[in-house]
N, C-alpha and C positions, 0 to 999 in steps of 0.2 A: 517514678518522679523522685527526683534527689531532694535530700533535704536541704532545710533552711541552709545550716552548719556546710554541707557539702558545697552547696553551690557559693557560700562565701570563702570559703578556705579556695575553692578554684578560681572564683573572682580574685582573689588575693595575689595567686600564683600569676596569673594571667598577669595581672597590671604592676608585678614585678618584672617579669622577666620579659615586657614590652618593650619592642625596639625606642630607643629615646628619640621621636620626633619623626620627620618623615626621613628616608632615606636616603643618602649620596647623589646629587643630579647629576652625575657628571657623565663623561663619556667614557671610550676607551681612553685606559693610561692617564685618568686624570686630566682630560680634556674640558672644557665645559662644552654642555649641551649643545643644540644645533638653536638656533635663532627659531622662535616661534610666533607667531602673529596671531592675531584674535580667530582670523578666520571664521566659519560661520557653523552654528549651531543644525543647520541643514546642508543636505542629505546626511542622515545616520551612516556612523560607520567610517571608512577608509575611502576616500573617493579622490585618485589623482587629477590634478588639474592647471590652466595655467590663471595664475592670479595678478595680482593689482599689480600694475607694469610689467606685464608680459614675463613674471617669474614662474619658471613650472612646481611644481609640489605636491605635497596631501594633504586633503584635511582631515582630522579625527573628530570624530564628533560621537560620547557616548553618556546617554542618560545615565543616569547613575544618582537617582532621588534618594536624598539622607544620607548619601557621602562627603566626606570631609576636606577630602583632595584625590584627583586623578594625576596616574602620571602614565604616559604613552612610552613605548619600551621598545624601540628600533636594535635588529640584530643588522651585522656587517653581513653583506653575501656571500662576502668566499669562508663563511661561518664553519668550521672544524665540523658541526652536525652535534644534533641535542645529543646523540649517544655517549660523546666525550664531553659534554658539559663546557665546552672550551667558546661557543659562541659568546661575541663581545656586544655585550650589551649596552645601548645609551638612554638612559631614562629622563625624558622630556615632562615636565609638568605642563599643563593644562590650565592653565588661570582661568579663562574666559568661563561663566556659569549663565547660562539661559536658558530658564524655567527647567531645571533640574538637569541638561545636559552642560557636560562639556566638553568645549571646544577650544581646538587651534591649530591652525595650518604653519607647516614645517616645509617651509622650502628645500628644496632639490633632493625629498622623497620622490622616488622614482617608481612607476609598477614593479615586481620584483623584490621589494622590499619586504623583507618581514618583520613582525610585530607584534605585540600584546598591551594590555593595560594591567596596570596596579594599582589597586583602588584601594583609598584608607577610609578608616572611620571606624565606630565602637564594637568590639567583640564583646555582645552580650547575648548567648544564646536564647539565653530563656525567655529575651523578648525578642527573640528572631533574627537579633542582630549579627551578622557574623562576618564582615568584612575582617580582611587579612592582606595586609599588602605585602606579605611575603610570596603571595602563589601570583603566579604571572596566569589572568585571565583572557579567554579567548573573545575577543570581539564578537558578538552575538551578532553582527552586520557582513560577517568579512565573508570578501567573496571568492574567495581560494584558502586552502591549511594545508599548510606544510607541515609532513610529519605522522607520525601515527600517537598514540595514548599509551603510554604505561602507568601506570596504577600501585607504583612504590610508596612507601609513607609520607613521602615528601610532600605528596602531590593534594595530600587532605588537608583541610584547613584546621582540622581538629588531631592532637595529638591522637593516632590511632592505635596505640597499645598503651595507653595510658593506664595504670597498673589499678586506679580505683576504680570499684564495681560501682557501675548506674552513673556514672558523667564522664563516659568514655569522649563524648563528642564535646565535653564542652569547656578542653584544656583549649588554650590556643595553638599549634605548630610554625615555630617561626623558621622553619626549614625552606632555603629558596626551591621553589616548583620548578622552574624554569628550565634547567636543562633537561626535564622529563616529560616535559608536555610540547604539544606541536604551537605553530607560530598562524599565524594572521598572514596573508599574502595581499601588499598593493597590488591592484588587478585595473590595468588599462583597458575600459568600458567606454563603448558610443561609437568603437570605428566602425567605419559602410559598412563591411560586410558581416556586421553583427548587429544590424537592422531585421526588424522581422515586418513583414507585410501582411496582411489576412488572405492573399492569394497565393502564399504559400502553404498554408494550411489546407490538410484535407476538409475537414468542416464536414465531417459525416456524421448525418441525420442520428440520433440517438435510436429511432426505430431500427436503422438498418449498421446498427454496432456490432460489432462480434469483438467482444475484449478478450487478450491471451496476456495470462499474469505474467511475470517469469523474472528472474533474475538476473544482473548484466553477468553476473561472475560466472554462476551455474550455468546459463544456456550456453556460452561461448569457449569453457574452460577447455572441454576436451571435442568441440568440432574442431573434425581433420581437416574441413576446407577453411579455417582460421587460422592466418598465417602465426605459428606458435606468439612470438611476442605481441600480439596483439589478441590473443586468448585473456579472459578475463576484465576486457575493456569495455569502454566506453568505443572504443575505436573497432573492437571486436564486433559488439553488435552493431556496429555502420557497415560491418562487411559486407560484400556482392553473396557470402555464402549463405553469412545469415540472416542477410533479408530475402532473400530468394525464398527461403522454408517457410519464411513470416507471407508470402504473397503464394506461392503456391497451395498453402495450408487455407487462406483464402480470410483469416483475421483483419480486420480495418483497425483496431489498436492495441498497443502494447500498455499494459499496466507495470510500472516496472517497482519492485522491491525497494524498499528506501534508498535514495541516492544522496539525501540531505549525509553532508558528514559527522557519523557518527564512532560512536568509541567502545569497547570493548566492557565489559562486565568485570569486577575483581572476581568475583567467583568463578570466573568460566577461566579467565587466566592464571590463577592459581590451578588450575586444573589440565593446563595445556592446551585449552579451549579457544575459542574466540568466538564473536557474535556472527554469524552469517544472515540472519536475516535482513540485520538494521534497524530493526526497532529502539535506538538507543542513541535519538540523534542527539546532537550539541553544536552543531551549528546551523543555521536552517538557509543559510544564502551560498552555502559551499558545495558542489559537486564532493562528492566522497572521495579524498586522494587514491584511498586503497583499487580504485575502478579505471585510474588513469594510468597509460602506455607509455606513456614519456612524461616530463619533469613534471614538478608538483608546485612550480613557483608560478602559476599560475597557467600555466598552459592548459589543463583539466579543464579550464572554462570551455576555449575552444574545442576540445575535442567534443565535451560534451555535444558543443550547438551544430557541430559536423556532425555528429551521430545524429539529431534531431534533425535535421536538412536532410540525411539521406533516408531516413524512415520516410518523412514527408515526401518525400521527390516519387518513392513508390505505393503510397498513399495511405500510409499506416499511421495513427495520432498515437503521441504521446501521452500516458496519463501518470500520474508520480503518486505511489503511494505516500501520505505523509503522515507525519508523527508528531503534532504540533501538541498534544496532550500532557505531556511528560519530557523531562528531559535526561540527559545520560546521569546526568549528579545524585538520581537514586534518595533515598532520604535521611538523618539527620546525618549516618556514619558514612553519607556516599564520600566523595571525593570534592574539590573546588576547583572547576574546570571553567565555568564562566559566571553565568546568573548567579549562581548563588553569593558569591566575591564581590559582585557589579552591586547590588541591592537583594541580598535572599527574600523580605520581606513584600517588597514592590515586586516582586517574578511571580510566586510561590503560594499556592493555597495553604496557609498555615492554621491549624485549630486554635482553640482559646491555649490551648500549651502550646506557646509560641515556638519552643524547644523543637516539636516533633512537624509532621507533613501529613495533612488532607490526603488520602491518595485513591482515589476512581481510576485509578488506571492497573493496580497489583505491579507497580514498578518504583514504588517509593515515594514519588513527588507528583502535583498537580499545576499546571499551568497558572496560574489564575489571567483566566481570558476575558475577565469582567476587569478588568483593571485597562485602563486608555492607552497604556504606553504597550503591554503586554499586546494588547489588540493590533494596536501598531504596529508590531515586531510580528507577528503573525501576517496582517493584511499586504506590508511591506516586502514580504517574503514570495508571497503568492504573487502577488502583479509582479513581482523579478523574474519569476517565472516564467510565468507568461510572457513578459514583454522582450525580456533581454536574453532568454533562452529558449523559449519558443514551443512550451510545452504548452499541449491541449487539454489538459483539464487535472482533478486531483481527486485521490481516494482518501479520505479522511479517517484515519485509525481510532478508533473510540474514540467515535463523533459526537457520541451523546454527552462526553467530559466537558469539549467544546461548548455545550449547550446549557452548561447550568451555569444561573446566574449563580447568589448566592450560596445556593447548599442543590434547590430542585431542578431536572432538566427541562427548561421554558424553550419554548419552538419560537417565542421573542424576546429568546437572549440578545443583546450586543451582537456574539458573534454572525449569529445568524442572519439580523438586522441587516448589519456593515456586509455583508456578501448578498443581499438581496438587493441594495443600491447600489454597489460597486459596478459603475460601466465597463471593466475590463472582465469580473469577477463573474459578474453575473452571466456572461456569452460563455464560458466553456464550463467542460463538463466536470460536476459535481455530485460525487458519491459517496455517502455515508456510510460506515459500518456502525449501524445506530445500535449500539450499546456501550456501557462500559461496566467498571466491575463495583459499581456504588450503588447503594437501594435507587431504586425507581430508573438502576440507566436501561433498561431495554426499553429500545422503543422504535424497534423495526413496524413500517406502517405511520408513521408520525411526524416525522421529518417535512417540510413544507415543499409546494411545487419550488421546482429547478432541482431540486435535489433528486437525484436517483439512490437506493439504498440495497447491498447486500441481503439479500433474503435468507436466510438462514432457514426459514419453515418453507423454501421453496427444496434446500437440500435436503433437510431431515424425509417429506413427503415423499420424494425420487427415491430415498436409500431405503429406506422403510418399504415402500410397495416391490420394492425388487428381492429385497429379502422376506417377503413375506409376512410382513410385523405392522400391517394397515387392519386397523379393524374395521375398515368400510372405504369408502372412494369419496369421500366429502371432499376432504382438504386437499386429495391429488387433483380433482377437478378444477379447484380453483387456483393451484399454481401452476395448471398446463396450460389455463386461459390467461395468466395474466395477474393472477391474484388480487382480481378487484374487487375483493372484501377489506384489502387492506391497502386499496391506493386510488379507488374509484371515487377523489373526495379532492375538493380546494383543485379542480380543474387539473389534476394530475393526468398518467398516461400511463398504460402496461408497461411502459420501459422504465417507468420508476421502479422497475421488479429488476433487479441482475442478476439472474436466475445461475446458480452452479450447483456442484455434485461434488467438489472437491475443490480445495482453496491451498494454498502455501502453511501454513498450521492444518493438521490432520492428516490423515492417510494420501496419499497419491492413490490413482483412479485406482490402479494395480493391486496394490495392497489393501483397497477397499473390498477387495474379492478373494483376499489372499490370506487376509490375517482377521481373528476375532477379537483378539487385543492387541495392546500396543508394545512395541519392543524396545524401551528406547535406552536401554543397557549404556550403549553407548556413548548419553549424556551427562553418566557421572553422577545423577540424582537417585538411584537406587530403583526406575524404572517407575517412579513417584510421578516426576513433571508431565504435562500432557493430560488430552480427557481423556477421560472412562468412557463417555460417549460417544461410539465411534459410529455406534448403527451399522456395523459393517456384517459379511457374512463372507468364510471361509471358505466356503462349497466344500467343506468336507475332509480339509487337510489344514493344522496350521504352517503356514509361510511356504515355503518351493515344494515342490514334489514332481515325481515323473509319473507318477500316474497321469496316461493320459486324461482319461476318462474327463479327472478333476480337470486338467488344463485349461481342458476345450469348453470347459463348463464356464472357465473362470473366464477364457475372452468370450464368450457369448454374452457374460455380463456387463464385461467393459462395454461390449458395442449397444447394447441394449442401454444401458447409462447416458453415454456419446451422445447415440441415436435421440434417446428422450429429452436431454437438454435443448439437443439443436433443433428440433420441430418444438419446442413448449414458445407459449407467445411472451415476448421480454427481450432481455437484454443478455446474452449468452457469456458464460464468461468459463475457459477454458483455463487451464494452468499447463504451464511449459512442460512438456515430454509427455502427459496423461495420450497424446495420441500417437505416444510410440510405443507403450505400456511399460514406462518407467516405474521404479520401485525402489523406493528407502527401506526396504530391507525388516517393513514394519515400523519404523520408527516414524512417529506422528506429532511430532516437537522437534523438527530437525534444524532449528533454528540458532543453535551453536555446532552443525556441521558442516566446516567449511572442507569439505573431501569427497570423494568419488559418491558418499552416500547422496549429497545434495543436490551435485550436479549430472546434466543428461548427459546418456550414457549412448552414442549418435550412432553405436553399432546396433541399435536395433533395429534401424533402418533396413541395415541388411537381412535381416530375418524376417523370415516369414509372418508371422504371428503381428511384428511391429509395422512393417508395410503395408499389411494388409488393415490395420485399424489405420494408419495415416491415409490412406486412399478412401476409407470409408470416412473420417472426416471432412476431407474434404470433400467430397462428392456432396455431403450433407451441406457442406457451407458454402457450394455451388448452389444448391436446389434452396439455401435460404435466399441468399442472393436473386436471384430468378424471379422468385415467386414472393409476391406482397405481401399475399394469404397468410403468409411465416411469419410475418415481421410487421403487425397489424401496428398501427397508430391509434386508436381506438380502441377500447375495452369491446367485448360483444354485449350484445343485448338479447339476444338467443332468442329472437323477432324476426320475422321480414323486413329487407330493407324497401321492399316493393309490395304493394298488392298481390302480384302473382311472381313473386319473389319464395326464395327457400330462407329459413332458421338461418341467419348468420353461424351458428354454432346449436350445432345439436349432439348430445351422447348416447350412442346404442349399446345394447346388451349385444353378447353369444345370438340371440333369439331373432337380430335384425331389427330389434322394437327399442322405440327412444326409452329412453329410463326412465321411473316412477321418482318419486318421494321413495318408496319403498323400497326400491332396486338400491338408490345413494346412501340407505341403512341400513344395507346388508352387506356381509362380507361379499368379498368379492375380489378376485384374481384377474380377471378381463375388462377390459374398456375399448370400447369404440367412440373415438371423436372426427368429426363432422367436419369440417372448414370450408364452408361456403364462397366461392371469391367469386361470386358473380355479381355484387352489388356490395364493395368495399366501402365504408365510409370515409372522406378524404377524396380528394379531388389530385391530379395532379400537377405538375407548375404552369398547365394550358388551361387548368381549370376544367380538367374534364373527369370524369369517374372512371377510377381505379377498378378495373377487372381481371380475373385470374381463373386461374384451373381451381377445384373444388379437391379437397385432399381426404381421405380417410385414414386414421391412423389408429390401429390395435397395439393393444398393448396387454400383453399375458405374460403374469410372472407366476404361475402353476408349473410343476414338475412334470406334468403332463400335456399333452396335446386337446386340442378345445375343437371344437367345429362352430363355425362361426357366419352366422345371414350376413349378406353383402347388404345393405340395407339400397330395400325396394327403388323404383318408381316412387315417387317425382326426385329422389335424391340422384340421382342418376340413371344411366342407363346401362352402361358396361363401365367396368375399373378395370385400370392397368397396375399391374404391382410394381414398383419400385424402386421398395427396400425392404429386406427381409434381413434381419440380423441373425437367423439362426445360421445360416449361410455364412461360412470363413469369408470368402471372395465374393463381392459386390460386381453383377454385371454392367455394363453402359449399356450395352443394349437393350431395346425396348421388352420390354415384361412379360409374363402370361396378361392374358387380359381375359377377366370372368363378367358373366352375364351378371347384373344387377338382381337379386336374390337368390344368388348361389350359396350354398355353402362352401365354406374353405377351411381345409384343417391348417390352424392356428399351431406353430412346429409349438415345444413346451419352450415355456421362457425366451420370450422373441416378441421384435416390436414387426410390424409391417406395414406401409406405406403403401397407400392403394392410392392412385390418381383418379380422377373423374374422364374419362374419354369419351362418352357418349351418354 
């Protein structure tokens, strides 16, 4: 904390070297500004339209509580480009104030126009104040950005090599941002064919989801069957090639990597890095220019909602991971890109040091989503989504951030509140990743109905029993059912479980068999960034090797992995390439590698070892599809649903005998699970009872071979086998099929699929 003495000699400096008064209105060449009208304080944002006497135009409209003056800041089109600094700028003031926004409509703005705001008012850190109307600020509403982010000194609001130690942030910089940062694009909104209807939506059942994470940049960079200039697209993934692998792999939605636009990190650019994940948004209403094929003055929109029409047409939902937690501006030394310039105080979770940043997120700054306007900008974001772009539901990035009111995470915060009555909000799908990095934010298990959440003890349980590191089968039990000790509560469902083995942050399925730690050399943090806990196991060699032996060890384990996610009851959620046995090379934080490391690598196709686990996925997500028994709506009750009915769910030992108390506290390598589908709970849309084939599934992760009862009479009579993962290549055709208390040897480290036939 600076002292008394510091922080006045820089208050001193500051309100010396302060522009005198607001600055120059005018246009190009000393023009005056363009005629402005009151215009109306709704809808937020840049919205074209034709006004009073049939004049066309824009309106601007932007909150901005405890500023002084806004002024609206129009570039010419045929603009020279921010690289040369040479766009002509016209700065339009904003009279009109109602209840903290302002507004005014500027006739004959056209869509295609770009723009920004400069917002005045006191630079006083220490009480949070830190407007600067020298940094040309990004519209927090705008629904196209021109441009990409550079992160020069300019572009901070605070002198950032400011020579005194301890109030680096809190000189003022009155250097213009403007040619260094990207612009605002008017975007003409409401034509027909950017209507959405609810019959173009898939509207597939949350029981019967299969979500596939993936990337627009990475899935499509280097497929061959992607016409090259539309590699990396928004228009890439609308391709006939790449949705083809989306629909024969047998997935019903795409979870896509942040697409909201965001901006790059000073650290990673000083480094020759850039952000590839997204997690660093800064505008929340803009398709990301960097992901669009052609121009960026607004056409990004459309491509987008082409790419969502043509997912849909083949029946795949849309889900957006987002990032409403944090924003790119980082905390006090970040940069002044939007919010912060607009009102830092009103955006911003600030502590009693008004100076510094709240932060639950390990990204510098915290939303504050207890604040009406902030809620706003959030809630406003999401219905655009949905309604004007056509997406099907949202993954929420440190959900738990979202959820605190004041300081602790409330399950009836605001936020959560305002999306439980929201009529557009509440109909799609909604995922939590219920943590964040603030005391009390875990709180997977907690989250309210409508919400589905990330299970994180669904993955560790899966990695742990395959590598051997379970001290008993408790907690595998309860997340291959469904995990209804942590969701069979407030009328919830198994599908509030999204059950995975490997996510975008951590190892790829490959590397989860291939490395014991992480390698991430490559990121420039000294092999620091990333967890420690990776749960992983080598099989015996770190990272590639020709040993066969190891090889074949290590895809036995991917398909044993595959295999266990896609029979566990929930919501499956796979990550782009894991079924072609894609590999970062070890590195488990590739979240600043935008290169061959991050993206799939579609030659493995051709190989052996890669077609053969992409066939065995989908055959699996055939036989989920198929069969109910997989994809249960209902928790079990491990009951009859009949008088002379069987256990909805029963677990055997090696022995053929249902398991004790004592069997579930003792170590153990082997599990036999049950799946009854002779008496499903649920009806279906005739109102009649749901019935299916009865499934048995073994599960041995010993280095040895097991021998194993087929369990007796009344469980069945004969079983057909399947799936056997010990096996490189997965038959179609029909099985061995064993008499009902056979023994069967269990191959070492292998799942296997027994059907009920008789």
């Amino acid at each position: 904390m600076a002292s008394a003495a510091e922080q006045k000699a820089v208050q001193d400096r500051t309100e010396e070297d302060a522009p005198a008064g607001v600055p120059p209105r005018t246009g190009p060449d000393g023009r005056p500004p363009p005629e402005v009208w009151p215009g109306s304080p709704t809808p937020l944002g840049a919205r074209f339209r034709v006004g009073p006497d049939g004049v066309a135009g824009t309106n601007f409209a932007l909150w901005a509580g405890g500023a002084e003056a806004v002024e609206v800041c129009l570039y010419d089109e045929p603009g020279a480009g921010q690289d040369s600094g040479s766009d002509s700028e016209t700065r339009v003031p904003l009279t009109e104030l109602t209840h903290e926004i302002w507004h005014g409509f500027i006739p004959g703005v056209r869509p295609g126009r770009r723009y920004g705001f400069r917002v005045h008012g006191r630079w006083d850190p220490w009480t949070g104040a830190r407007w600067n109307p020298a940094k040309l600020l990004l519209d927090p509403y705008a629904r196209a950005v021109d441009g990409d982010f550079r992160l020069p000194p300019e572009v901070y609001g605070h002198v950032r090599d400011w020579p005194q130690p301890g109030v680096a942030d809190t000189v003022r910089d009155d250097r213009d941002s403007a040619p260094f940062v990207p612009k605002g694009v008017v975007v003409h909104d409401g034509a027909p064919d950017d209507e959405w209807t609810d019959d173009r939506r898939p509207k597939t059942p949350w029981a019967d989801t299969v979500i596939y994470e993936l990337h627009v940049k990475g899935f499509t960079q280097r497929h061959p069957g992607i016409p090259e200039e539309l590699r990396g697209t928004y228009a890439g993934l609308a391709h006939p090639a790449a949705i083809g692998h989306l629909r024969r792999l047998g997935v019903t939605a795409v979870e896509l990597l942040p697409v909201h636009q965001f901006a790059h990190e000073d650290h990673l650019l000083r480094r020759g890095l850039r952000n590839y994940w997204g997690y660093n948004s800064i505008g929340y209403f803009a398709p990301h220019a960097g992901y669009a094929a052609g121009s960026t003055r607004g056409q990004q929109v459309g491509e987008f909602k082409r790419m969502v029409r043509a997912l849909h047409d083949a029946g795949i939902e849309v889900i957006l991971d987002v990032v409403y937690n944090h924003t790119a501006e980082a905390g006090e030394r970040g940069p002044t890109l939007s919010l912060r310039g607009i009102d830092n105080r009103g955006y911003y979770r600030l502590p009693a040091d008004a100076r510094r940043y709240t932060d639950y997120t390990g990204c510098g700054n915290t939303l504050h989503v207890v604040q009406p306007h902030v809620l706003r900008l959030i809630t406003d974001s999401l219905r655009y989504w949905v309604t004007e772009m056509g997406v099907d539901g949202f993954r929420f990035d440190l959900a738990a951030a979202l959820a605190r009111s004041m300081h602790d995470v409330d399950m009836l915060s605001p936020f959560l509140a305002v999306i439980a009555q929201d009529p557009v909000l509440r109909r799609v799908k909604l995922i939590a990743e219920p943590w964040d990095v603030g005391s009390g934010g875990y709180q997977v298990g907690a989250f309210p109905p409508l919400w589905t959440e990330w299970n994180d003890r669904y993955r560790d349980a899966v990695r742990d029993f395959w590598r051997g590191a379970l001290p008993d089968v408790r907690d595998l039990g309860y997340r291959l059912s469904g995990s209804s000790d942590l969701y069979a509560w407030g009328g919830r469902r198994p599908y509030a479980s999204v059950n995975f083995v490997t996510a975008h942050d951590g190892f790829t399925l490959r590397d989860l068999v291939s490395y014991g730690h992480k390698h991430n050399e490559a990121n420039g943090e000294d092999n620091r960034d990333g967890t420690d806990d990776n749960r992983s196991w080598n099989c015996g060699a770190e990272g590639e090797t020709d040993d066969p032996g190891i090889n074949a060890l290590r895809r036995r384990q991917q398909r044993n992995l595959l295999t266990t996610l896609l029979l566990s009851t929930g919501v499956p959620m796979l990550v782009a390439g894991d079924e072609l046995g894609r590999t970062q090379g070890g590195n488990n934080n590739a979240y600043c590698q935008d290169t061959p490391v991050s993206w799939l690598d579609w030659s493995l196709l051709d190989e052996e070892a890669g077609r053969g686990l992409y066939e065995l996925t989908a055959r699996l997500l055939a036989l989920r599809h198929a069969h109910p028994v997989l994809r249960r709506r209902a928790f079990f009750s491990g009951r009859p649903q009949n008088p002379d009915g069987l256990a909805d769910l029963a677990w055997f030992t090696p022995r053929g005998t249902e398991m004790t108390e004592v069997d579930w506290y003792a170590p153990a390598s082997t599990l036999g699970l049950f799946l009854s589908g002779r008496d499903i709970p649920g009806r279906n849309a005739r109102g009649q009872m749901i019935t299916d084939d009865s499934f048995l599934t073994v599960l041995h992760a010993a280095d040895g071979p097991v021998d194993f009862v087929l369990p007796p009479p009344p469980w069945a009579g004969t079983y057909e086998l399947v799936v056997d993962t010990s096996r490189e290549e997965q038959s179609e055709e029909p099985g061995t099929v064993y008499e009902a208390g056979a023994e069967v040897r269990i191959p070492a480290r292998a799942v296997l699929l027994f059907r009920v036939c008789g």
